[in-house]
C-alpha positions in Angstrom: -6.6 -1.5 -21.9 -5.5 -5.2 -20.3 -5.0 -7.7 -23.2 -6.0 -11.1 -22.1 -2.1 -12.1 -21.4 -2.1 -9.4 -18.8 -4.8 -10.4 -17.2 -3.5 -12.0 -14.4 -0.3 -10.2 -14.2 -2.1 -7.2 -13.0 -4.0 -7.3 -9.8 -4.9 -3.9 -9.3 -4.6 -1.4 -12.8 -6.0 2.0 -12.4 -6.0 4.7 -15.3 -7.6 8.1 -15.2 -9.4 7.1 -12.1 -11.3 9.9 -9.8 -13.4 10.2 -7.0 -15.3 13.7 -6.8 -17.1 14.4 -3.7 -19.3 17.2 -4.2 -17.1 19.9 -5.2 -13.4 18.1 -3.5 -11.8 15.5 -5.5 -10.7 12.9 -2.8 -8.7 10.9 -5.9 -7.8 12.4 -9.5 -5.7 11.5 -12.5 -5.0 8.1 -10.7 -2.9 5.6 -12.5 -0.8 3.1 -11.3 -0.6 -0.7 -11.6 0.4 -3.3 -8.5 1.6 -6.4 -9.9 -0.2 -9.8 -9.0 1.6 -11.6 -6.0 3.2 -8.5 -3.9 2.2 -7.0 -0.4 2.1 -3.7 -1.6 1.7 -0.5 0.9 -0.9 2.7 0.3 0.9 5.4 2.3 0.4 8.9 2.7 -0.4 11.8 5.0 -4.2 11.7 6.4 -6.6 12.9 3.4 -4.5 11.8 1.2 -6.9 9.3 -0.7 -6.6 6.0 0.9 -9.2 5.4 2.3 -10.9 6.2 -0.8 -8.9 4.0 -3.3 -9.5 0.9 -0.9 -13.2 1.6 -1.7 -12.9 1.7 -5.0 -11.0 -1.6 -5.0 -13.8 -3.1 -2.7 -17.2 -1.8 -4.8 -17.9 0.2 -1.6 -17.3 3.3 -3.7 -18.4 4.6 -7.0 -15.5 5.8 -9.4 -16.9 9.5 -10.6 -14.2 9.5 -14.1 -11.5 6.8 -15.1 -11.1 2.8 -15.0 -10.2 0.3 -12.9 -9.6 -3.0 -13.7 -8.8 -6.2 -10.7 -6.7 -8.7 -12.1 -7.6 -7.2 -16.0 -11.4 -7.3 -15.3 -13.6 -4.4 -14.3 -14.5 -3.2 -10.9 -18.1 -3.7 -12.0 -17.9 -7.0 -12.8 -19.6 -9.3 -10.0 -16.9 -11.9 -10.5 -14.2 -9.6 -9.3 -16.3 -9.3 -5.9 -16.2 -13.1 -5.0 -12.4 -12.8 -5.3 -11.7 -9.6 -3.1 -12.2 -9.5 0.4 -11.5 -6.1 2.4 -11.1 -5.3 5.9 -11.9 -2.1 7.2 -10.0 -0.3 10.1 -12.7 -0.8 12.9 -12.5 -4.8 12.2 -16.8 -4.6 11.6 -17.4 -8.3 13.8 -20.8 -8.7 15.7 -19.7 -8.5 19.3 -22.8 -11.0 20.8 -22.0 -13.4 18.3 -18.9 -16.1 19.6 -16.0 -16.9 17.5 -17.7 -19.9 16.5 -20.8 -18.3 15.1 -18.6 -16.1 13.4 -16.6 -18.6 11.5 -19.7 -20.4 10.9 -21.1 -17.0 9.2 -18.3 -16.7 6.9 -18.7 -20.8 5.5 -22.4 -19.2 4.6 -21.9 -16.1 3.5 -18.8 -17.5 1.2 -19.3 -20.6 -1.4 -15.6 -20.6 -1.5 -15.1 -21.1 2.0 -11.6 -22.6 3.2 -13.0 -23.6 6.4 -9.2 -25.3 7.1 -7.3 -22.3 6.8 -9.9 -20.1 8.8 -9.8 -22.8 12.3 -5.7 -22.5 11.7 -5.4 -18.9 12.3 -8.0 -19.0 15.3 -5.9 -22.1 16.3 -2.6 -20.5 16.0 -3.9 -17.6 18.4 -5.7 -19.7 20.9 -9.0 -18.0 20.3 -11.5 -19.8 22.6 -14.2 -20.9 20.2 -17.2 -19.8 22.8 -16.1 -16.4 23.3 -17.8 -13.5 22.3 -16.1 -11.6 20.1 -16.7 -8.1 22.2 -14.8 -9.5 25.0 -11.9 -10.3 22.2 -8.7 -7.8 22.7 -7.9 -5.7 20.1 -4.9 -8.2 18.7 -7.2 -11.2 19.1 -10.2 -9.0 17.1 -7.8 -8.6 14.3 -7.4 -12.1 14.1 -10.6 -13.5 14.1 -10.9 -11.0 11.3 -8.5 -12.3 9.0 -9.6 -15.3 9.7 -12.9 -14.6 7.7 -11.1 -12.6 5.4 -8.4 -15.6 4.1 -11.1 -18.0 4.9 -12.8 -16.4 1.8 -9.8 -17.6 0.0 -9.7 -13.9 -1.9 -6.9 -13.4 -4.9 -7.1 -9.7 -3.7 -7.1 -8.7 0.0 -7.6 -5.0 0.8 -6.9 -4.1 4.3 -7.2 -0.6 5.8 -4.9 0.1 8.5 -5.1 -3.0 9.6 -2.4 -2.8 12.9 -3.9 0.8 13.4 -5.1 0.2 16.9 -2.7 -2.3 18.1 0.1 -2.5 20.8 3.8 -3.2 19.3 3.9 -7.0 20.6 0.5 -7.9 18.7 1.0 -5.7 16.1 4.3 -7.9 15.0 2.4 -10.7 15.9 -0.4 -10.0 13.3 2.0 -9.0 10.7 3.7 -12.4 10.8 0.4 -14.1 10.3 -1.2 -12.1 7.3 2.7 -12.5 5.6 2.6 -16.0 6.0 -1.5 -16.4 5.3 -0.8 -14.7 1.7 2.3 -16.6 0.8 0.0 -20.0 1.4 -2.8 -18.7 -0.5 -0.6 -16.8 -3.5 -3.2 -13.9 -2.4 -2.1 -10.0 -3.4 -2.5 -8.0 -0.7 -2.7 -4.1 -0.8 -2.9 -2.4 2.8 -2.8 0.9 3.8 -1.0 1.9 6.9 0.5 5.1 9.0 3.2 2.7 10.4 6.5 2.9 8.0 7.8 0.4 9.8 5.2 -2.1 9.2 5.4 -0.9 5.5 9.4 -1.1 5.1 9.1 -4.7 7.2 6.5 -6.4 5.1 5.7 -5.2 1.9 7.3 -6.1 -1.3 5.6 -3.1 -3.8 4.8 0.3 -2.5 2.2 3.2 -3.9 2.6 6.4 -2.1 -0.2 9.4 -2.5 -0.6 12.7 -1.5 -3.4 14.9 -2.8 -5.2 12.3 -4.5 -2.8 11.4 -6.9 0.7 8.9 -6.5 3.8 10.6 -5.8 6.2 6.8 -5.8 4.9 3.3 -7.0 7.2 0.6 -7.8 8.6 -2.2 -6.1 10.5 -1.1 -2.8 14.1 -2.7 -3.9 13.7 -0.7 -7.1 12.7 2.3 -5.9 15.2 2.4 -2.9 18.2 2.2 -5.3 16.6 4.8 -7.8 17.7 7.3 -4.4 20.6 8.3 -2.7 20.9 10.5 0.5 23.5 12.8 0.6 25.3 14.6 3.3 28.0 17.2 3.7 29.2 21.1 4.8 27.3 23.7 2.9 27.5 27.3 4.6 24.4 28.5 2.6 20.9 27.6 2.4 20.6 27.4 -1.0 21.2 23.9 -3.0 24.7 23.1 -4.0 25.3 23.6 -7.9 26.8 19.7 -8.1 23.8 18.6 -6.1 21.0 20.8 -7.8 22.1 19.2 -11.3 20.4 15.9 -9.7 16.6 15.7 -9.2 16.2 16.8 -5.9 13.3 15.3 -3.7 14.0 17.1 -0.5 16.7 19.4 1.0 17.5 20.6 4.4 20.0 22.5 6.3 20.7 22.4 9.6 23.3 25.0 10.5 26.5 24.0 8.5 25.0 20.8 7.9 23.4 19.9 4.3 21.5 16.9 4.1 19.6 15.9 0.4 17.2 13.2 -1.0 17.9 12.9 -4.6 17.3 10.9 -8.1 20.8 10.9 -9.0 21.7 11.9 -12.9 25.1 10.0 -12.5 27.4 10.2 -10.4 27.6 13.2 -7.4 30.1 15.1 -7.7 32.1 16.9 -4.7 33.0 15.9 -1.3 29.3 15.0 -0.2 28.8 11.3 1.3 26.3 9.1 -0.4 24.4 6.6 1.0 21.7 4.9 0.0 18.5 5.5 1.9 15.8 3.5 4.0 12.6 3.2 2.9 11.5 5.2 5.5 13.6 8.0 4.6 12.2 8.0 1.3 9.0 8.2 1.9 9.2 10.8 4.6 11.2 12.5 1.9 8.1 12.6 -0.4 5.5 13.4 2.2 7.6 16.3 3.2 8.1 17.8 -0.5 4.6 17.8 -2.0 6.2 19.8 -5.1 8.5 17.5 -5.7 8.5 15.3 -9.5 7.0 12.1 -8.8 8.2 8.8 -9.4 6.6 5.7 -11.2 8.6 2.9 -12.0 8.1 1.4 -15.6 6.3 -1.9 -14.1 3.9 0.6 -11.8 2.9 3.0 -14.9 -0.2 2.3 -16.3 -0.5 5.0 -18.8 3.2 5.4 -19.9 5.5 7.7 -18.5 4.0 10.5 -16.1 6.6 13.6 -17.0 10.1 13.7 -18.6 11.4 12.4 -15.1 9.6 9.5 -15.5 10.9 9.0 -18.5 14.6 9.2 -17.1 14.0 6.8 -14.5 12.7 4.5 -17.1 15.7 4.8 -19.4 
C-alpha cells in the first residue's frame, strides 16, 4: 500500500482494480499509478474502459474487486471528494439558469470556492454574465464549465472528453485555458480523449487501455524513446529475423515496403532506417495490436513489473 511519504506523490494509484457489470468486466486487473502534477491522457478505442475508470476516480462508480487510492487515500474516503472535481462529456449545466447564477451555484455548493479564478476564465472568454447558459455555444459551454470545475480549486481534475464536441479553433482555444488553469493551481489532471492530437499536444503522462486493462503508461518523453519505428525493403510478409529479435509492437507490409513499431533489445541491425516515433504513431501502434506485450514504465507500475517485458524496460 501508499506509505505516508507517498502520499502526495501519487495522485491516482490503482492496484487490482475491477469493475464487473453483470456478467462483462468493463475494467479488470487494473494497476497503474499517475504521478501528482502531470496532465495525463486515458486513450483507447471506444469500450475500452474509460469511461468507467473516470467513474471510479469520481465516486460515481462502485469498484466490484481491487483498490484505489487519490493522492494515497481511498476512494471511499469523503475527503478525497472535496478535492476532485469531474466533468463529464455532455458539460451537465442548467440551461435556464445565466452564467451568473451558475457561478453563484458553484461559491455554494463548494466551501473552497476560488470565486477569482472562476470570473477570470468567464472573463478571458467574454461570457456575458446575463446569458443563459442554453443559448451558450458549445466552446463557450465548455468554458463556463471549467470555470466551476477550477473554481472548486480540486488537486484532481477528471475530465471526460472534454473537446469531444468542439470545432478545431475552440477546441485549441479550450486546451490553452485548462493547460494554463492547472499550472496556476498545481492541479493533476487526467482526461480522456479520442483526439491524439490533443493528447500528444498537452499531456505530460499518458495511460493507454484496451479491454479493460492498460496496454502503455508512463510519462510520454519516456515512453516515446523506449520505441523506434523502422522502415525498409522486405519481399516477404513475414518479420525480418534482425527485426523479430526486438519486441515487436506492430508490423506491416505494404508491397515491398516493411514498416515496424518496436521496443528495441539494442541496437537494429541491417539496412532498416530507424526513427524515432510520434506519439501518435505509438499509440495507433498499440490500439492496432491488441496482442501485443504491454508496456509500464517503472514510475507508472503500481504492483511491480507486469511480465518479463516489463521487467526489460525497467532494467
Amino acid at each position: 500500500m501508499t506509505s505516508a511519504d507517498d502520499a502526495g506523490r501519487w495522485a491516482v494509484e490503482a492496484r487490482g482494480l475491477g469493475k464487473r457489470y453483470r456478467r462483462r468486466w468493463a475494467v479488470r486487473d487494473f494497476s497503474v499509478r499517475i504521478p501528482a502534477g502531470t496532465v495525463c491522457g486515458l486513450v483507447g478505442p471506444n469500450g475500452a474502459g474509460k469511461s468507467t475508470l473516470l467513474g471510479l476516480a469520481a465516486r460515481i462508480v462502485r469498484p466490484t474487486e481491487g483498490d484505489l487510492r487519490i493522492f494515497g487515500s481511498p476512494v471511499a474516503d469523503s475527503a478525497v471528494l472535496a478535492g476532485t472535481a469531474f466533468l463529464a462529456q455532455d458539460k451537465p449545466l442548467f440551461p435556464r439558469f445565466t452564467v451568473e447564477e451558475t457561478l453563484r451555484l458553484g461559491r455554494e455548493l463548494n466551501p473552497r470556492w476560488d470565486q477569482e479564478a472562476a470570473e477570470r476564465i468567464v472573463r478571458s472568454g467574454k461570457l456575458p454574465l446575463g446569458a443563459r447558459t442554453g443559448s451558450l455555444s458549445g466552446g463557450q459551454r465548455s468554458r463556463l464549465a471549467l470555470a466551476l470545475a477550477f473554481g472548486k480549486r480540486p488537486r484532481l481534475l477528471l475530465l471526460d472528453e472534454p473537446m469531444a464536441d468542439l470545432d478545431p479553433l475552440a477546441a485549441h482555444e479550450i486546451g490553452g485555458l485548462l493547460m494554463a488553469e492547472a499550472a496556476e493551481q498545481g492541479t493533476t489532471v487526467v482526461m480522456s480523449s479520442h483526439r491524439l492530437a490533443d493528447v500528444a499536444t498537452m499531456c505530460d503522462h499518458l495511460v493507454a487501455v484496451d479491454g479493460g486493462r492498460v496496454r502503455l503508461a508512463g510519462g510520454t518523453e519516456e515512453l516515446l524513446a523506449a520505441h523506434r519505428l523502422v522502415t525498409g525493403v522486405h519481399l516477404t510478409e513475414s518479420v525480418p529475423a534482425e527485426i523479430a529479435r526486438h519486441t515487436v509492437v506492430e508490423a506491416r507490409a505494404v508491397g515491398r515496403q516493411f514498416t515496424a513499431l518496436i521496443r528495441p533489445r539494442g541496437p537494429v541491425e541491417g539496412a532498416w532506417k530507424s526513427v524515432e516515433p510520434t506519439l501518435e504513431e505509438v499509440l495507433l501502434g498499440y490500439m492496432r495490436s491488441p496482442s501485443a506485450p504491454p508496456m509500464l514504465t517503472t514510475e507508472a507500475r503500481a504492483d511491480g513489473p507486469q511480465n518479463q517485458e516489463d521487467e526489460e524496460v525497467a532494467a
